[in-house]
Structures are given as structure tokens and as C-alpha cells.
C-alpha positions in Angstrom: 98.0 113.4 101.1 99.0 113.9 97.2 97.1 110.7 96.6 96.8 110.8 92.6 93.4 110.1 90.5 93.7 106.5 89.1 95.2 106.2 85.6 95.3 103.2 83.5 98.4 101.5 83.9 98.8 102.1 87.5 99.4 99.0 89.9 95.9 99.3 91.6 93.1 101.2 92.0 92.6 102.3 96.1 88.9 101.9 97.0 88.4 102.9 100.4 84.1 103.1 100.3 81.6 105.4 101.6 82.1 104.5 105.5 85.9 105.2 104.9 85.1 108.5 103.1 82.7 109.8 105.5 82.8 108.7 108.7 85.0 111.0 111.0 86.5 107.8 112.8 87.0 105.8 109.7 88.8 108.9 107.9 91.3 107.8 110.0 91.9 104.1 108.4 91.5 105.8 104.9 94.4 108.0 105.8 96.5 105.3 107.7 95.8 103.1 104.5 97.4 105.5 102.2 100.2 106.3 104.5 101.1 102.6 104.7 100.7 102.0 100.7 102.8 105.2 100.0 105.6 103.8 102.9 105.7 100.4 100.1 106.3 102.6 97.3 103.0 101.3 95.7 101.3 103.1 92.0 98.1 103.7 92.9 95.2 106.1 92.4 91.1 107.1 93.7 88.6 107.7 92.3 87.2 110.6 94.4 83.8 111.6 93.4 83.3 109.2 90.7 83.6 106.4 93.4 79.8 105.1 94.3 78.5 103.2 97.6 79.7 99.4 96.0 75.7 99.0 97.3 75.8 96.6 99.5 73.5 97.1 102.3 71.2 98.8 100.1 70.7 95.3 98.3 70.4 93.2 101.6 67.8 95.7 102.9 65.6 95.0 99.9 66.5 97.9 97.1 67.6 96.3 94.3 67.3 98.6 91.8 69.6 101.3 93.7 71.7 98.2 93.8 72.1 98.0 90.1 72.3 101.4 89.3 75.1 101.9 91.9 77.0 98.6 90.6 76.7 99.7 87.0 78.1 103.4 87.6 81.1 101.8 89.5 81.4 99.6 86.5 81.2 102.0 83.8 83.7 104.0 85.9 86.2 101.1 86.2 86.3 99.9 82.5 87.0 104.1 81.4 89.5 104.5 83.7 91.2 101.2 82.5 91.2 99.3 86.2 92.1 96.2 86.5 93.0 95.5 90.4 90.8 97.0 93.0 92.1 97.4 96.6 89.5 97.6 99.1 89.1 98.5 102.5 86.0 97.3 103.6 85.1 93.4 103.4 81.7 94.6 102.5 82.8 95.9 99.1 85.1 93.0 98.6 82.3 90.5 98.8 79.8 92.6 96.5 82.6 93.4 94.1 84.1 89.7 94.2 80.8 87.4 94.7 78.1 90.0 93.1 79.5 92.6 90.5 80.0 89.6 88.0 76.2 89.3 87.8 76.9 92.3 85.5 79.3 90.2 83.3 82.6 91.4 84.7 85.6 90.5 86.3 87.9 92.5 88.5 91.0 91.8 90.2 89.6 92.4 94.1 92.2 92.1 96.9 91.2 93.4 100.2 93.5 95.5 101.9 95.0 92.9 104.2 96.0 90.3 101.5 97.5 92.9 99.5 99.8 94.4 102.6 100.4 90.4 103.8 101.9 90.1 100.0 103.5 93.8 100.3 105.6 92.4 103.6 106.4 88.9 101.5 108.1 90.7 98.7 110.3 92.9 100.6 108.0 96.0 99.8 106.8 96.9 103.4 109.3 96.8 106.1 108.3 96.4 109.7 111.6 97.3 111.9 109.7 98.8 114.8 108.8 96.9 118.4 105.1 97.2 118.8 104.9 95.8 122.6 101.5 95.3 123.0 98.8 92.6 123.3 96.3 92.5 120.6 93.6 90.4 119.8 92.1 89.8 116.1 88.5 89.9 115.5 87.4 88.0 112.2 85.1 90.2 109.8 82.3 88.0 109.2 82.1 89.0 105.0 86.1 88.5 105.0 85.9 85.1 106.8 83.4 83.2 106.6 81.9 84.6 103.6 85.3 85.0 101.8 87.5 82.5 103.7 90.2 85.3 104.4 91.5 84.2 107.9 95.6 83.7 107.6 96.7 87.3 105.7 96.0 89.7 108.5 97.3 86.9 111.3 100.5 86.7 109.2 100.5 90.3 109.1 100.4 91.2 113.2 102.9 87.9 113.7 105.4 89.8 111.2 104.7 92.8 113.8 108.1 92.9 116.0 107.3 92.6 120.1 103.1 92.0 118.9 101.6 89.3 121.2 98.6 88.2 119.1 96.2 86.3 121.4 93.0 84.7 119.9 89.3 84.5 120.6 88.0 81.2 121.9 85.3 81.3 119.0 87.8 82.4 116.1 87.7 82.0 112.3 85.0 80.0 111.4 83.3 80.2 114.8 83.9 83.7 115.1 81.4 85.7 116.7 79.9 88.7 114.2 80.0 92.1 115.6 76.2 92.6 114.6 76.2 95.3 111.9 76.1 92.8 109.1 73.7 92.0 106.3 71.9 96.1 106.4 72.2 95.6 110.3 74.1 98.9 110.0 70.9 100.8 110.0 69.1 99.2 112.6 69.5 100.0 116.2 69.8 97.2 118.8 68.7 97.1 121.7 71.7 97.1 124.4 71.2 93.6 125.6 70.9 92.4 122.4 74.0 93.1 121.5 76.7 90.5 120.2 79.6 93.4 120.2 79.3 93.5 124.3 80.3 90.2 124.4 83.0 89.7 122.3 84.0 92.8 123.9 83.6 91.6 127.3 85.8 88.6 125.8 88.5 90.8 124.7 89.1 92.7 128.1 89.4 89.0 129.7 91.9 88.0 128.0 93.9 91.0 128.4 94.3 92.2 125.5 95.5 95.9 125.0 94.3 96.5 121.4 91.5 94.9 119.4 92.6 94.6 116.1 90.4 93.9 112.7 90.3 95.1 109.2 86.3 96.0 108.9 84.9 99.6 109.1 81.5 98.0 110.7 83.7 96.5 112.8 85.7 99.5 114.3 82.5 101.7 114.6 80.8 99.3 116.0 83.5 98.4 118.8 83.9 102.0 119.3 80.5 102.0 120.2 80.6 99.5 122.5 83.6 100.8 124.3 82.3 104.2 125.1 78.5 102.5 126.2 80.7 99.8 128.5 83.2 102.4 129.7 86.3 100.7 128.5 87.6 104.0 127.3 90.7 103.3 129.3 90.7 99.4 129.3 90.8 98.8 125.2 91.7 100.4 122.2 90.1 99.5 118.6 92.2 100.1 115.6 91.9 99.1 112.1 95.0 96.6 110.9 96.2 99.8 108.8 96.3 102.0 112.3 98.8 99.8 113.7 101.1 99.7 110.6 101.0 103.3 110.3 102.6 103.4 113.9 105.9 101.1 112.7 106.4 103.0 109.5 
């Protein structure tokens, strides 16, 4: 995609995380994330193989020191490149790197993906002309809501979305029911009934909504999941906010 390495000077550094780099369904955000930053004109750069894991789930599931050896690569990394701003992805990364990274005496600019297109669409930057028709619901990330309090930029950005009906959970924001792969949950399989992503699932369909919409990569795969084990292949899609911006531009 002619992404360029980061070099100093450059408007932001793109950190799209491990999930994002590996994961055959999340490939797709990475790639709908670049398309949608190159479509705005933005200067930015990877890392590639000098990007680490930001460490989160290995620090909730109890390693610590693999925490700090991953926090201080990604770190040293930033401050030789010269990085200042960090876009992220993945609300996972923008918690550690926001909340826990400045245990190591630092201070980044972080900005997770849906602030920084919200201010992209405010400046003139990122044009949405196309009609989307569609119903879509949002699904708050728990680590970019109620950890982080981000709840308004990727509203603002589907109700900028030309023929998008945005319809709401009845537990939203705040209240908003977590998908379940949260806090190193991403390693741990759960039992079907046990599930909290059936449910808000379940929800979704019954308010008939066409897409399911939110900006986490726990979040997609774990939908994903659901769908195909409560065959709603044909009833819902899941996309990442990025997947339906790539569509208008």
C-alpha cells in the first residue's frame, strides 16, 4: 500500500498493533485504516518490525516483566525515530500507551483512530459525499469508553455518514455491555452460555440493525465469532468504523 517507515517530522506515527498485523480478519481494518488516512492526505509512517505487542494483556494476565520489556522496546523505538503523536487502532494500546507507558517516565501524544478521523472530517481533510443507506448500531469498546471516556468521536463520525441511520443500544456508553474479551479475556475460552457477545448480539438483530459498527479489534473478532456460532451470517454484518469509511471514499 506504499505506506512509508515513520520519519521524524512526519504528522503521526500509525500504530495498528499485533491483532491488526496478524490476524487475517483484522488485516482488513489495518488496510481500510491506511486507505482512509491516505484519502485525508495525512504524513504518516509504521514501524513494521520494530513495532512490539504495546503489552497489554500480557500485564493483566500476570507477566509483568514481559510487560516491561515490551513497553521499554516500544519506547526506545519511539524516542529514535523522533515520534511525537501515536495513532492507534486498538483501544487496548491506547489505554496502556496513554494510562500505563508514563510509568516509564514518558509522554506521548496518543489519539485513537476515531478521534483523530472525527478531527480529520472537522477540518475539511476527510470528505464523506457518498449515501451509506444502511442501519448501524455502535457498540462501545469498553477500554475506549469507560476506561478512556471516548463515547462522542466515532458517534459524530457515523452521524457525518450521508443516508447512515445510527440506532443505539439500550445499555450504551457508560452502561454499555463489554463484548467479554477484555482484561487477558482474549486467551480464555468461554463457555457458550456464558457469553456476554450473544447477547448484545441478540440485541443488535432486534433492533434491526444491518451493520454493527465499533472501533475495537477484540471487538470485531469477537462479534465475528458470535455471528458464525448464532448463524447470523446473513442477518448482521460486523465492521470496524474504518471498513465503512473506506466504502464512501
Amino acid at each position: 500500500m506504499n505506506v512509508k517507515t515513520y520519519e521524524e517530522g512526519m504528522e503521526a506515527l500509525y500504530f495498528p498493533g499485533c491483532y491488526l498485523c496478524y490476524d487475517p480478519r483484522l488485516k482488513k481494518v489495518a488496510v481500510a485504516t491506511a486507505k482512509v488516512l491516505n484519502a485525508a492526505g495525512v504524513e504518516y509512517g509504521i514501524l513494521g518490525e520494530e513495532e512490539n505487542c504495546c503489552g497489554e494483556s500480557i500485564r493483566k494476565t500476570g507477566n509483568e516483566e514481559m510487560f516491561k520489556e515490551l513497553a521499554k522496546a516500544n519506547i526506545k523505538s519511539w524516542i529514535d525515530h523522533g515520534v511525537k503523536k501515536i495513532i492507534v487502532s486498538s483501544p487496548h494500546c491506547y489505554h496502556t500507551f496513554k494510562n500505563e507507558y508514563p510509568e516509564f517516565n514518558v509522554n506521548f501524544e496518543i489519539v485513537h483512530i476515531s478521534e483523530y478521523i472525527n478531527q480529520l472530517i472537522k477540518e475539511g481533510r476527510l470528505q464523506l459525499k457518498k449515501e451509506y443507506a444502511k442501519k448501524v448500531i455502535y457498540h462501545d469498546p469498553c477500554y475506549l469508553g469507560r476506561h478512556n471516556n471516548i463515547y462522542d468521536a466515532p458517534r459524530d463520525v457515523l452521524k457525518n455518514i450521508p443516508g447512515l441511520q445510527l440506532v443505539e443500544f439500550e445499555e450504551n456508553r457508560v452502561n454499555s455491555l463489554c463484548c467479554g474479551m477484555g482484561g487477558g479475556r482474549i486467551w480464555v475460552d468461554t463457555l457458550m452460555a456464558d457469553r456476554f457477545v450473544n447477547l448484545r448480539l441478540e440485541q443488535a438483530v432486534a433492533l434491526g440493525a444491518q451493520e454493527l459498527v465499533t472501533t475495537c479489534p477484540y471487538c470485531v473478532t469477537n462479534f465475528e465469532d458470535a455471528r458464525v456460532n448464532m448463524n447470523y451470517d446473513n442477518t448482521i454484518e460486523i465492521k470496524d468504523l474504518t471498513e465503512v469509511l473506506q466504502e464512501l471514499i
